[in-house]
MIZAGU-329099 format. One record per residue (C-alpha): x negated, y negated, z; residue in one letter. Coordinates in Angstrom, 2 decimals, always signed. Layout:
<rs>
       xx       yy       zz  rest
        X        Y        Z     A
...
</rs>
This chain:
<rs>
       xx       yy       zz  rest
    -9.53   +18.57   +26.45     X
   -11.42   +16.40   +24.18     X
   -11.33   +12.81   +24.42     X
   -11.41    +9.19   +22.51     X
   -11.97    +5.88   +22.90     X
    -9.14    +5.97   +20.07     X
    -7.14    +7.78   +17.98     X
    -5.39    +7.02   +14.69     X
    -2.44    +9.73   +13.84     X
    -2.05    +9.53    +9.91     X
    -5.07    +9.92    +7.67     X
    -3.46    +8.52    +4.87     X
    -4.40    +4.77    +3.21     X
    -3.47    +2.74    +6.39     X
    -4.17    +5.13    +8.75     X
    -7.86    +5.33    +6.97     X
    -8.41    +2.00    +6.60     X
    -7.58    +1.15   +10.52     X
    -9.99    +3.73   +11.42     X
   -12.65    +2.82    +9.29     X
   -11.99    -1.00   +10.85     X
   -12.12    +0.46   +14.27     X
   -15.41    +1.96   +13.61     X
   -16.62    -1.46   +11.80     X
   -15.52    -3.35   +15.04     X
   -17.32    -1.23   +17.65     X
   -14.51    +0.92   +18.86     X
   -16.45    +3.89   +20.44     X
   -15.07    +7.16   +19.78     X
   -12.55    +7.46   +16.95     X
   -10.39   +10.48   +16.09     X
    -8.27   +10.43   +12.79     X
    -5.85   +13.34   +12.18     X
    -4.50   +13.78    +8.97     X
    -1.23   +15.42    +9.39     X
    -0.76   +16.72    +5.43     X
    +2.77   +17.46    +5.46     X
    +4.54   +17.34    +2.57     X
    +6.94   +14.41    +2.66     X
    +3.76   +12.20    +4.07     X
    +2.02   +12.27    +0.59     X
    +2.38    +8.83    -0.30     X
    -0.76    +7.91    -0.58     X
    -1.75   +10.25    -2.73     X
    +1.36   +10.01    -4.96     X
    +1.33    +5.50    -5.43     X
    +0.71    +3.38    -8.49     X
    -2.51    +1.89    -7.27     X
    -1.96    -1.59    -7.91     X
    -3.71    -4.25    -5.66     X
    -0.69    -6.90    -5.85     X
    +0.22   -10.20    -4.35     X
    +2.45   -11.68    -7.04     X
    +6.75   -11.78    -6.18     X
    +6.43   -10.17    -2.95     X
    +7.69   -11.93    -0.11     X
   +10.29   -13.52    -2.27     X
   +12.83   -13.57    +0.80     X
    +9.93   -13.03    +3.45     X
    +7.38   -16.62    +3.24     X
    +5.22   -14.92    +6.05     X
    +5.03   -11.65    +3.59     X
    +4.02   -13.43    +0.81     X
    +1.17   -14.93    +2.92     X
    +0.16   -11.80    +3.96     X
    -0.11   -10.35    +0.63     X
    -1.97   -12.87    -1.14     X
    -4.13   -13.39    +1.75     X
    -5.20    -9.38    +1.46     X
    -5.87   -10.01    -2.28     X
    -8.27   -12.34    -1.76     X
   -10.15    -9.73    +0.53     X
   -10.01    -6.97    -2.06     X
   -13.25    -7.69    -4.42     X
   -15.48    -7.53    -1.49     X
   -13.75    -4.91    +0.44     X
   -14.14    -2.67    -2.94     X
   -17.85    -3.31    -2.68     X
   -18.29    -2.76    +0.68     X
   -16.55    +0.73    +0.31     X
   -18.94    +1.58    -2.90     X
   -21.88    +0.23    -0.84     X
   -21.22    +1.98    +2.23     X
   -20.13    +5.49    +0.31     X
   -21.82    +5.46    -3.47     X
   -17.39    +5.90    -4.07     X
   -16.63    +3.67    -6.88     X
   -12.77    +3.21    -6.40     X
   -12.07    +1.98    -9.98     X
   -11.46    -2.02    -8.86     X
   -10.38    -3.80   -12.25     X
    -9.89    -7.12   -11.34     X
    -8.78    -8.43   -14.50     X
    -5.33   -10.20   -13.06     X
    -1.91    -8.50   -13.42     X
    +1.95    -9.92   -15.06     X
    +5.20    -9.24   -14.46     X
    +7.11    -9.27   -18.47     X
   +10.10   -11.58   -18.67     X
   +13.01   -10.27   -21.23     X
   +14.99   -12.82   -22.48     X
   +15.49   -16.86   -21.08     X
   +17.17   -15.81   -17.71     X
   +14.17   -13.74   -16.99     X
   +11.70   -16.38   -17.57     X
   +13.71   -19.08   -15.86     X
   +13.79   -16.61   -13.09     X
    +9.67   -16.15   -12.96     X
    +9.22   -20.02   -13.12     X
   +11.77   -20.45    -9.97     X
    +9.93   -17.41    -8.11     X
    +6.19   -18.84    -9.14     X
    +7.02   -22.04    -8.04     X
    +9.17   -21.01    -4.61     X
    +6.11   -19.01    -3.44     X
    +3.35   -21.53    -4.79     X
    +5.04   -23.94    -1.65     X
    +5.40   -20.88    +0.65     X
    +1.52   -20.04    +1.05     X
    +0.34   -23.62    +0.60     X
    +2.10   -23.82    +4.30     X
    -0.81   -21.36    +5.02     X
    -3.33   -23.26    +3.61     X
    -3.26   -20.34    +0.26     X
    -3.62   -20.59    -3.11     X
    -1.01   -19.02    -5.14     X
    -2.46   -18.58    -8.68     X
    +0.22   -17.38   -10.75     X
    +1.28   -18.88   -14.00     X
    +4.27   -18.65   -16.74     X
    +3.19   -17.59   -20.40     X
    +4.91   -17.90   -23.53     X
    +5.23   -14.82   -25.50     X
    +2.41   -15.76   -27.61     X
    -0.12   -16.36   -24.60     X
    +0.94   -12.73   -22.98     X
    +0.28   -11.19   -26.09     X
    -3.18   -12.60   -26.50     X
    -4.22   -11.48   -23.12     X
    -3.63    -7.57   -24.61     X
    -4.55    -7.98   -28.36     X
    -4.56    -4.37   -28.55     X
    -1.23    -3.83   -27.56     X
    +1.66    -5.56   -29.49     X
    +4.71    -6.69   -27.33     X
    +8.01    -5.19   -28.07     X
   +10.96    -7.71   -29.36     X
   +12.73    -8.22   -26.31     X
    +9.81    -9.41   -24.19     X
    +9.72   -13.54   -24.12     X
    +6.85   -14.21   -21.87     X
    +5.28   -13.29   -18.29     X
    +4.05   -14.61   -15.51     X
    +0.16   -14.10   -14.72     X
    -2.24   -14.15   -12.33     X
    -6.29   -13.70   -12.87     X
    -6.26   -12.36    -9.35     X
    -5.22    -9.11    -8.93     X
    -5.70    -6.04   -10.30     X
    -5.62    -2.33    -9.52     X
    -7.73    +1.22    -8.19     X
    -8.04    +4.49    -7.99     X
    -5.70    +5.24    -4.98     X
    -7.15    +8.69    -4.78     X
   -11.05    +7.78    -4.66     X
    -9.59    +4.75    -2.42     X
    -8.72    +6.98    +0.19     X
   -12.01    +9.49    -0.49     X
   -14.11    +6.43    +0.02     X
   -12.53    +5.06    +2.97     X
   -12.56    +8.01    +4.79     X
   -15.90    +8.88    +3.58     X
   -17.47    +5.35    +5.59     X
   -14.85    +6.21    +8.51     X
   -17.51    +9.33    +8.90     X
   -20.60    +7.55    +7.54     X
   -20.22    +5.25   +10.54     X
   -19.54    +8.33   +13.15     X
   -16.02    +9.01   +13.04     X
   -14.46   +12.09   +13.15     X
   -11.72   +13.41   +10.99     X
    -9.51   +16.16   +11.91     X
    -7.42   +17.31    +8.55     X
    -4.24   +19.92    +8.79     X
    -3.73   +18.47   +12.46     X
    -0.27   +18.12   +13.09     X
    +0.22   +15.49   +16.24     X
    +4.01   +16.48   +17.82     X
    +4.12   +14.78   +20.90     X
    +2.62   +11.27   +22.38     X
    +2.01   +11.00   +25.90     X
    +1.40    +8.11   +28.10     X
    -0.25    +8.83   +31.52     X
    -0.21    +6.56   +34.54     X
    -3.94    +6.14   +34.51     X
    -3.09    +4.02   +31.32     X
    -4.78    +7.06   +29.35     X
    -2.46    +8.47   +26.44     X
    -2.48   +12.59   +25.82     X
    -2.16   +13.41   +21.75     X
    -0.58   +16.91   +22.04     X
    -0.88   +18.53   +18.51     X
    -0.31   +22.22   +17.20     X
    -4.09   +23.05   +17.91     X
    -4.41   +21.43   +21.34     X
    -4.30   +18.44   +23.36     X
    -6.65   +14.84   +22.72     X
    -7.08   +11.96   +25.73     X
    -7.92    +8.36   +24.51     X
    -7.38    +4.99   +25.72     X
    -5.71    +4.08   +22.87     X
    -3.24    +5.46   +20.02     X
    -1.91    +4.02   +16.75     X
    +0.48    +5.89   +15.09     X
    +0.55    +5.03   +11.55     X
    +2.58    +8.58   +10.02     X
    +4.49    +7.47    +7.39     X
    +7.92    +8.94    +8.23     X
    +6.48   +11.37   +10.58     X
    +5.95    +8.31   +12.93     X
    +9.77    +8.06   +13.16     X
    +9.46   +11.41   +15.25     X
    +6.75   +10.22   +17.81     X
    +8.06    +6.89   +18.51     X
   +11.77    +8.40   +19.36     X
   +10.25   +10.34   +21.62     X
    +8.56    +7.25   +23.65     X
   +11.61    +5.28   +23.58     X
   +11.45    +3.12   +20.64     X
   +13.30    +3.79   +17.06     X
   +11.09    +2.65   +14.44     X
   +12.69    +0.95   +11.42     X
   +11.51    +2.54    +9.04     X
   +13.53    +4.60    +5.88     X
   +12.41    +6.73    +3.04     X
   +13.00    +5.68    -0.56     X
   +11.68    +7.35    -3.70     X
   +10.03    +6.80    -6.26     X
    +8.64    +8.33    -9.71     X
    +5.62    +8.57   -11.53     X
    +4.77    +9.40   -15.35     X
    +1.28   +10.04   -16.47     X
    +0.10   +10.27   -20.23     X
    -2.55   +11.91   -21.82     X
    -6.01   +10.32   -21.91     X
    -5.88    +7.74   -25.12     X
    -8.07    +4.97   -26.21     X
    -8.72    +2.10   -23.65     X
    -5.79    -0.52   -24.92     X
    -4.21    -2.47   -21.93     X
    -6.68    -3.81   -20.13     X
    -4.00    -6.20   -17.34     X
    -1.59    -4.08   -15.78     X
    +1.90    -5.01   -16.26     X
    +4.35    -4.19   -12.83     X
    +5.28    -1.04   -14.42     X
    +2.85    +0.16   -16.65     X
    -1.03    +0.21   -16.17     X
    -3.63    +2.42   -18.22     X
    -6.27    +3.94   -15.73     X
   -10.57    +3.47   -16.46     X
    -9.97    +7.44   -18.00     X
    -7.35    +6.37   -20.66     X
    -4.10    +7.83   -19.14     X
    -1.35    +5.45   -19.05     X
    +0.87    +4.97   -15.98     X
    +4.72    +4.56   -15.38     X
    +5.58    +3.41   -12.16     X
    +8.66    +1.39   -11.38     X
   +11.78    +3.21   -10.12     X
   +13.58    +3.45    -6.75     X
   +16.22    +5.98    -5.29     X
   +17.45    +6.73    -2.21     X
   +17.11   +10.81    -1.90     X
   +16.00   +10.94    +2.30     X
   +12.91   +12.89    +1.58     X
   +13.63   +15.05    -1.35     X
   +10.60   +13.87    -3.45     X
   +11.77   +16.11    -6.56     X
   +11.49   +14.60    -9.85     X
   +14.39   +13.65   -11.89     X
   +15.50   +13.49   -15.30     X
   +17.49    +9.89   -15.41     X
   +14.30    +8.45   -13.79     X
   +11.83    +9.38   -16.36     X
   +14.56    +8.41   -19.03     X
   +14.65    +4.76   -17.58     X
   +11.14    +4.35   -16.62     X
   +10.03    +5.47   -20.34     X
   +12.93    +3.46   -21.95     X
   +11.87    +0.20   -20.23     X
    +7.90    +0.66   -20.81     X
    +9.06    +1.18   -24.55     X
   +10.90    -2.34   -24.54     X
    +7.36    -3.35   -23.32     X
    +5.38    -1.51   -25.30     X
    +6.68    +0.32   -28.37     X
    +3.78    +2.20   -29.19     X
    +3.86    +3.92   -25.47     X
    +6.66    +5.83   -27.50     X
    +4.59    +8.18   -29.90     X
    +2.35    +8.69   -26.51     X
    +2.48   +12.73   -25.10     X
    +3.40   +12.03   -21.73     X
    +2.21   +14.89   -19.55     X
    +2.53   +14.84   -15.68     X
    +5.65   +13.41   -13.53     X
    +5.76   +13.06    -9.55     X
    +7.80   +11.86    -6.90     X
    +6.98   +10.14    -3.79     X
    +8.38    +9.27    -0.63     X
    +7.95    +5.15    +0.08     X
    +8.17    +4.06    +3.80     X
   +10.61    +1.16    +3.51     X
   +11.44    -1.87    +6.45     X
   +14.72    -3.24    +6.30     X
   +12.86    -6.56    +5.05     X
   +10.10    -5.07    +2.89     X
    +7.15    -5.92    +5.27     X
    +4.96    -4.06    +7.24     X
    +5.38    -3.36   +10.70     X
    +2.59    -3.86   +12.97     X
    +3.54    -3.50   +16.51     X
    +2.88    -2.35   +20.21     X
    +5.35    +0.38   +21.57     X
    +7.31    -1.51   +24.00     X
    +6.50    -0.52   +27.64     X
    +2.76    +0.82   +26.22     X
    +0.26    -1.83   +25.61     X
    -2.40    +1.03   +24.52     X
    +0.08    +2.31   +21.95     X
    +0.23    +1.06   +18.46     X
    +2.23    +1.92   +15.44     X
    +1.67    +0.74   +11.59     X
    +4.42    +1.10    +8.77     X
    +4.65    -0.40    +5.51     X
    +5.08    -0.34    +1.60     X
    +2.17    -1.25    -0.03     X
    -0.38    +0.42    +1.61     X
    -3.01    -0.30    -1.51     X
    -2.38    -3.71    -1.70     X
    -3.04    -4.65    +1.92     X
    -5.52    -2.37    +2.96     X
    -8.34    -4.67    +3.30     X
    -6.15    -6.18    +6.15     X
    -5.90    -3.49    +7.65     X
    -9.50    -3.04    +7.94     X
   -10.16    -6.80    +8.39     X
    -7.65    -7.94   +10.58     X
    -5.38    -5.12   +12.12     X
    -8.11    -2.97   +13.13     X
    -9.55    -6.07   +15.69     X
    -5.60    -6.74   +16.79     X
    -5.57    -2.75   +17.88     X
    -8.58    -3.65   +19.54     X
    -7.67    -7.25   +21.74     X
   -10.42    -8.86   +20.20     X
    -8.85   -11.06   +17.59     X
    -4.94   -11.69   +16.68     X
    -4.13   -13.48   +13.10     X
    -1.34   -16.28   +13.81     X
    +1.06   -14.39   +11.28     X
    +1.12   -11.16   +12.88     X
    +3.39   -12.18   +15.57     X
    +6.12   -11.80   +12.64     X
    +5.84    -8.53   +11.95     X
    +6.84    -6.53   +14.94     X
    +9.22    -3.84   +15.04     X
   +11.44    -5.67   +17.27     X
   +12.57    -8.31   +14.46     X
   +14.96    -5.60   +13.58     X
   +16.77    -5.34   +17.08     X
   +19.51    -7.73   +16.25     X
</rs>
């Protein structure tokens, strides 16, 4: 039987980014088994954008934990091209949200200012800002705004990658830094053992380690059931539209459209509730394109060429879930939306929880028990 000091179930961007923070941290031995099942994609299937603005709009401890990731993400970025030579296509050149109409924009102001006093309480900036129509549309002079749009809020300080060479690169120090990554491992069982030792059974034999952190998308549903605990967790999809490669126009993403460093343009803003049929749909694509048209009329006489669906991991409040298994204290599991955005966390600051070395004051709020009401 081989053995660990740890091992991370889900190779995907958390998963990765915990192990490679294990590995930063000391842990000893480190196994990371990426599962690859088909309805676990995600991370290969996301819009890429590194994001604190609106989220945590009903969730003050989210919000803090957002923007404090996107502070991290400049230097985590050149850590990860430092460590690997993997240059994950960071543009930090800030990111808005459009506003249509007066409601809209009285909306953003209420939001900007509501979450300005929410991570002040944590001693965080919150630099977002309101623009006119005229100010939004001199940030992308060489895009022109369609009639609708009346403004948007801003922020310098945020941006997005290359979720693809994100995960590459992480993965890529994970082994730089001597740990070992086990792909097209499928983990069905977890075992705890009254030595306080946990057994990993998985279709190609069985692991030992001292600790485990599950962190399997939806396929973490299935392990935790069978210690005990339901995890909150639910699948939502959404859809993705990809253009050909064009001239380099929009240089700030907008919250559902972004143009990548290679030209393509990106559509990325719908939500449906399918279980985890990721199959793409007509009425999608016809809303996401109609409402990046309102935005941007000349997206219209774009060829688009590529559509995807993907398979978000959803809490009932929106936030990650960071938690022991109850009963287990060597048994960990990880769950969230926005696995881009707050990666650097999870190298930074979830990675030394796993490990009892350090505990952040807000994590306390994001255990899986808050849902057992």
């Amino acid at each position: 039987m081989k053995t660990a000091d740890v091992i991370v179930i889900g190779g995907g961007l958390s998963g990765s980014a915990i192990a490679l923070g294990l590995m930063q941290n000391n842990a000893g031995t480190v196994i990371l088994f990426d599962e690859q099942l088909p309805t676990q994609r995600l991370s290969r299937g996301n819009f890429g954008l590194t994001w604190f603005m609106c989220k945590g709009a009903d969730h003050p401890v989210y919000a803090q934990w957002s923007r404090l990731s996107c502070q991290q993400w400049p230097e985590f970025a050149g850590m990860l091209e430092q460590e690997t030579g993997y240059n994950v296509e960071l543009d930090w050149t800030g990111g808005a949200v459009q506003a249509m109409g007066e409601n809209e924009v009285n909306a953003h102001k209420a939001s900007i200012e509501n979450l300005k006093s929410v991570c002040a309480k944590a001693g965080l900036d919150y630099p977002v800002t309101m623009l006119d129509r005229e100010t939004f549309q001199e940030l992308i002079p060489d895009m022109t705004l369609g009639e609708e749009v009346s403004g948007a809020m801003y922020t310098p300080e945020q941006g997005h990658v290359n979720p693809l060479k994100l995960m590459a690169a992480m993965r890529g120090a994970f082994q730089k830094k001597g740990g070992t990554f086990i792909s097209g491992q499928t983990a069905y069982e977890v075992v705890p053992r009254s030595d306080q030792t946990v057994i990993v059974k998985t279709g190609k034999g069985d692991f030992q380690a001292g600790k485990v952190v599950i962190a399997s998308g939806h396929g973490s549903k299935r392990l935790m059931a069978s210690l005990g605990e339901r995890l909150h967790v639910y699948p939502q999809k959404g859809q993705l539209m990809v253009s050909q490669r064009c001239k380099r126009l929009l240089k700030i993403p907008v919250l559902s459209v972004r143009q990548t460093m290679d030209g393509t343009f990106m559509l990325g803003l719908s939500t449906e509730d399918t279980a985890l049929n990721n199959r793409v749909t007509a009425p999608a694509m016809k809303s996401q394109a109609a409402n990046a048209i309102r935005l941007f009329p000349e997206l219209a006489k774009v060829n688009w060429v590529r559509a995807w669906g993907a398979i978000r991991v959803m809490t009932p409040d929106g936030a990650p879930i960071y938690t022991r298994v109850e009963g287990h204290e060597n048994i960990f599991a990880v769950a969230l939306h926005s696995a881009v955005s707050l990666a650097p966390l999870a190298f930074s600051t979830v990675a030394p929880w796993i490990l009892g070395t350090d505990q952040h004051p807000l994590m306390s709020n994001f255990t899986n028990g808050r849902f057992n009401v």
